[in-house]
N, C-alpha and C positions, 0 to 999 in steps of 0.2 A: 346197703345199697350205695352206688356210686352214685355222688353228685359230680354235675360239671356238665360239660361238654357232650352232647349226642354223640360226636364222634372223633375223637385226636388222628384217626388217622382211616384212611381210605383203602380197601383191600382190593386195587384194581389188577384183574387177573395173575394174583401172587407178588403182585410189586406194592411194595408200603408204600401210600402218598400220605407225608403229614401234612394237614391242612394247614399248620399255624404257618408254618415255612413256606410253602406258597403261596399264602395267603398275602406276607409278608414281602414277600417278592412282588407281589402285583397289584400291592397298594402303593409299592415307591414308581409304577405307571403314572406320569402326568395326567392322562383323562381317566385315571380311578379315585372317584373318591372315596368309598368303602367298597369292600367286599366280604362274601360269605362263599367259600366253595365246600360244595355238597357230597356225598356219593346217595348213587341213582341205581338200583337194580338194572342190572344186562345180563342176557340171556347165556354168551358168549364166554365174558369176564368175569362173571357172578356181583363186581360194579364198575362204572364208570364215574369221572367225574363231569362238575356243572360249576363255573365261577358264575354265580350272582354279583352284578356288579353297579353300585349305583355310579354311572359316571360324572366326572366334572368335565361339562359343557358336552359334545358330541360324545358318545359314545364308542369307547373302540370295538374292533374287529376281535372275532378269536386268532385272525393274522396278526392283528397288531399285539395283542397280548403274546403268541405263540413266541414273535419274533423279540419282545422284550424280555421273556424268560429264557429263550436260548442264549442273547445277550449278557447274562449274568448266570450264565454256565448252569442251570436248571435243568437237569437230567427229563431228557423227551417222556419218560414215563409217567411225569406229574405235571405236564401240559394240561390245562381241561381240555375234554372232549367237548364240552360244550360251552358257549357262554350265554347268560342272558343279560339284559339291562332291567332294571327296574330304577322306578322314580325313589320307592324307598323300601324298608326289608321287612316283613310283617315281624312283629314282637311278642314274648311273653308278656305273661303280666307282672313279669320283671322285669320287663322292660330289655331282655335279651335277646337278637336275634332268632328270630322261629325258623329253626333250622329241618325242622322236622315239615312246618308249611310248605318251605320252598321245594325240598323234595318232593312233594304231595303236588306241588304245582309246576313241577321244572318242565312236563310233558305238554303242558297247555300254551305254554309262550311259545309263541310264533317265532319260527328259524330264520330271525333277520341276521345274527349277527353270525 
């Protein structure tokens, strides 16, 4: 069995998004302080993606993100489709991002950002 990572890379409708590389990209965001980005079953793309993002101070926009990843030449394909803010990231009991929770709950957060 593989350990590691639920997922290194996101199969959003045939385009590879790696997570780490985006990820990576949109933690050097001034109002990011961490991030976890996800894929979300779609009907359409078979998935999309979701940046969880705990901000520092105000939280940004998926404009403000969209327009910082095009900025450092981020191909439009591994934009998320979605963002949400959270206060903090639920964890294993390893103390590792539950990546598996936020997926499980990326439907229930209210479309503020």
């Amino acid at each position: 069995m593989v350990e590691g990572r639920l997922k290194d890379v996101i199969n959003r409708g045939g385009d590879k998004v790696p997570v780490e590389e985006v990820e990576n990209h949109l933690l050097a965001h001034p109002r990011v302080h961490d991030v976890a980005l996800v894929g979300y079953p779609d009907p359409d793309m078979g998935e999309r993606t979701c940046a969880f993002v705990v901000p520092r101070g105000e939280a940004p926009t998926r404009r403000d993100l969209v327009d910082h990843l095009t900025a450092r030449g981020v191909a439009a394909f591994k934009h998320p489709d979605r963002v949400r803010a959270l206060d903090s990231f639920p964890r294993t009991g390893a103390g590792k991002v539950d990546r598996a929770a936020l997926v499980r709950t990326q439907n229930t957060v209210v479309e503020a950002l």
